[in-house]
C-alpha positions as CSV (number, residue, x, y, z in Angstrom):
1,X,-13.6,-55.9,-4.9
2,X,-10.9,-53.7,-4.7
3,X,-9.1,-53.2,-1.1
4,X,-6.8,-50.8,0.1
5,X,-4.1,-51.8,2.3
6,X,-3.0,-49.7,5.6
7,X,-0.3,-48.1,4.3
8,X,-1.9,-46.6,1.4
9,X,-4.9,-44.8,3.6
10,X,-2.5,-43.5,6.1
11,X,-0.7,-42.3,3.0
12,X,-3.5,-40.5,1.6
13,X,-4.9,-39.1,5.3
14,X,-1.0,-37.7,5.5
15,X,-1.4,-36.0,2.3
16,X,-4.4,-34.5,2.6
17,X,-3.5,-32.9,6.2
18,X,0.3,-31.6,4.5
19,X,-2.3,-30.2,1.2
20,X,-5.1,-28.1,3.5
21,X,-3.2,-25.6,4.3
22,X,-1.7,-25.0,1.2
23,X,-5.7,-25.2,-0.4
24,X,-6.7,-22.4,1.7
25,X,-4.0,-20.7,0.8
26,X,-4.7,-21.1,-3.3
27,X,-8.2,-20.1,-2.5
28,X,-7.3,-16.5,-0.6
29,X,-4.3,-16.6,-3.9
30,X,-7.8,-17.0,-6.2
31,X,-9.4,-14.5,-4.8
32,X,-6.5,-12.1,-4.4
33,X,-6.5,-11.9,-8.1
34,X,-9.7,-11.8,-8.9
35,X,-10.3,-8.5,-6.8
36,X,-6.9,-7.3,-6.9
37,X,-5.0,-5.3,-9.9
38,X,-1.6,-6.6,-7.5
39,X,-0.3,-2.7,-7.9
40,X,1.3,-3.3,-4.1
41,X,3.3,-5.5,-3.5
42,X,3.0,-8.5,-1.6
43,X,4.6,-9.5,1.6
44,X,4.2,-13.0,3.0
45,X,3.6,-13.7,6.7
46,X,6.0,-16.2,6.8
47,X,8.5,-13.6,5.6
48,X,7.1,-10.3,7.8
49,X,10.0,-10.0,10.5
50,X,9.1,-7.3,12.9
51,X,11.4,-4.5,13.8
52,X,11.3,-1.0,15.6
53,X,11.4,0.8,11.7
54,X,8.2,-1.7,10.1
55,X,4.9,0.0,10.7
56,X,1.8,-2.2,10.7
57,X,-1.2,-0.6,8.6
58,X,-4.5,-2.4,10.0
59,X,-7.1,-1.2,6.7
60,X,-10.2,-2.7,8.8
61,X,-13.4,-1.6,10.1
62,X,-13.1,-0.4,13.9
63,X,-15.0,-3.4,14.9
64,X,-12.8,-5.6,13.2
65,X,-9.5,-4.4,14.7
66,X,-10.9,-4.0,18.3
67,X,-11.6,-8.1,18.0
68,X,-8.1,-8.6,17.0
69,X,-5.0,-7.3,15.2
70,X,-1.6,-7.7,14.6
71,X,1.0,-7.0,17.7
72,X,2.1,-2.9,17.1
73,X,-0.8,-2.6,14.5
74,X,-2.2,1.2,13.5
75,X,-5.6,0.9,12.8
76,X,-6.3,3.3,9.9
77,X,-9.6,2.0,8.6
78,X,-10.7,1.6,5.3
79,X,-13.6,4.2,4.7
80,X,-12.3,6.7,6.8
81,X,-8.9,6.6,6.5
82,X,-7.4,9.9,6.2
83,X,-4.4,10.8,4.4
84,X,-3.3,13.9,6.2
85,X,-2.9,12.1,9.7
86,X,-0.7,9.5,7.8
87,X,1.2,12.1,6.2
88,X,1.4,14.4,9.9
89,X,2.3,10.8,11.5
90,X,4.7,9.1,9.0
91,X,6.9,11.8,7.9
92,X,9.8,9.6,6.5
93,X,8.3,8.5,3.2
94,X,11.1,5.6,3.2
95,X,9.6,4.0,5.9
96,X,9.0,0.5,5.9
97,X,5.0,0.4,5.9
98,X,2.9,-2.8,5.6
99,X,-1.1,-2.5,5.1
100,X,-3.5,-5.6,5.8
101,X,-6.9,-6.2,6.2
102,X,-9.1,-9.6,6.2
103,X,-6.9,-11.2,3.1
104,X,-5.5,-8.2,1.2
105,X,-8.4,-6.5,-0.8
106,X,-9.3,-3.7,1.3
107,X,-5.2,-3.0,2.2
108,X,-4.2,-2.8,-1.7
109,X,-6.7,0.2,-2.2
110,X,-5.2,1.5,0.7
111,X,-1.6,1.2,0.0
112,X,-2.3,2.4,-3.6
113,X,-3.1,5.8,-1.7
114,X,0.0,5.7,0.4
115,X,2.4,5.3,-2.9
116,X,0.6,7.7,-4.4
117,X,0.9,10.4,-1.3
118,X,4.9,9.2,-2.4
119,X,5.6,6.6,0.2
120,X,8.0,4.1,-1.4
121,X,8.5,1.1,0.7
122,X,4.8,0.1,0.7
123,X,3.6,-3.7,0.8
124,X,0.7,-5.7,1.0
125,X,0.4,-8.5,3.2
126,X,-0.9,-11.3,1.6
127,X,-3.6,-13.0,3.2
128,X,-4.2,-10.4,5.7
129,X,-5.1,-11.3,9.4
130,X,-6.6,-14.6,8.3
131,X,-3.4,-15.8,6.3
132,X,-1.6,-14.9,9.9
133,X,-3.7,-16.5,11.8
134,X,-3.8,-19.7,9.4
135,X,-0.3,-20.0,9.6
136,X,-0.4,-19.8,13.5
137,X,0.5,-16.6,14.3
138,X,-0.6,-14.4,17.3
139,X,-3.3,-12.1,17.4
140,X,-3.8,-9.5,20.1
141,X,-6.6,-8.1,21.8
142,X,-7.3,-4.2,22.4
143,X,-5.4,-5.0,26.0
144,X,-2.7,-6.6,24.2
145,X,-3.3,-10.0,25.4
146,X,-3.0,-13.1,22.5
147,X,-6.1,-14.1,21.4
148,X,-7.4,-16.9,18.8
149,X,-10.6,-15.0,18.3
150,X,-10.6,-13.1,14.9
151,X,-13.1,-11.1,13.2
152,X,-14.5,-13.0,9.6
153,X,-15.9,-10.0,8.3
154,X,-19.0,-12.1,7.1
155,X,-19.7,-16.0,6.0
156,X,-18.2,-15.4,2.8
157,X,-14.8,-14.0,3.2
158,X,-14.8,-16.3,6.5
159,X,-14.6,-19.2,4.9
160,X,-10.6,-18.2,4.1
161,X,-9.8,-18.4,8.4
162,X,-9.2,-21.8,9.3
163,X,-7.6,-21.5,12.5
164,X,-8.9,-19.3,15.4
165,X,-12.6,-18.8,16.1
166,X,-14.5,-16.7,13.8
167,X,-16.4,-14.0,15.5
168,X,-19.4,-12.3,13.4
169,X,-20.1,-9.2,14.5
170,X,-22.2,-5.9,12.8
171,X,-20.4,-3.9,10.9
């Protein structure tokens, strides 16, 4: 019978904590292109620096955004997002824009309407809220207060959030 020594199991429990969080992140990167034609480009979380010119695009459901959101995020919704307030709100079509959602589906269709209304600095953030949150960035509340709660949308897309608490709510 065939033993393994202490060393090698700590090994192993080491490598499977440093590979989780890259595996959730290949599965939101399988998904992303399955459902996405990648016609915006992506931005990273780890590389999204905010500043007073970067607008923040929230491409959720009302419900959604009132769990949580990104600090300074514009909810603009997905369904009934409307083109003229965007173009009545962000006049400079140069401005640094950055659309999210859950993990990127909904923003891409989104920001595919902003480049085509002729914004030019338009980017998708990949992984959304959940890649944020995964990678332990804050989430706010409607008050503005951090939060670790964060809406999953439903049991399948939730499955991408690993850290925070998933709140299920109707939509």
């Amino acid at each position: 019978m065939f033993r393994f020594s202490s060393p090698i199991i700590c090994f192993i429990a080491i490598a499977i904590l440093f590979i989780q969080p890259t595996e959730a992140q290949r599965s939101i990167e399988k998904s992303l292109k399955k459902w996405n034609k990648e016609s915006v480009p992506y931005i990273y979380p780890q590389n999204l620096e905010m500043n007073d010119d970067l607008i923040l695009l929230d491409t959720r459901k009302k419900e959604e955004f009132e769990i949580s959101h990104l600090k300074g995020a514009i909810w603009v919704g997905y369904k009934k997002f409307d083109e003229q307030t965007i173009l009545d709100t962000i006049k400079n079509k140069t401005t640094p824009i950055v659309v999210y959602c859950s993990i990127g589906v909904r923003s891409e269709n989104i920001g595919e309407k902003l480049l085509k209304l002729g914004y030019t600095n338009v980017k998708n953030l990949f992984g959304g809220i959940f890649e944020c949150k995964n990678q332990d960035h804050k989430v706010y509340n409607p008050k503005g207060v951090a939060t670790d709660s964060v809406h999953a949308f439903n049991k399948h897309w939730g499955k991408f959030l690993k850290k925070g608490i998933k709140v299920y709510k109707d939509h």
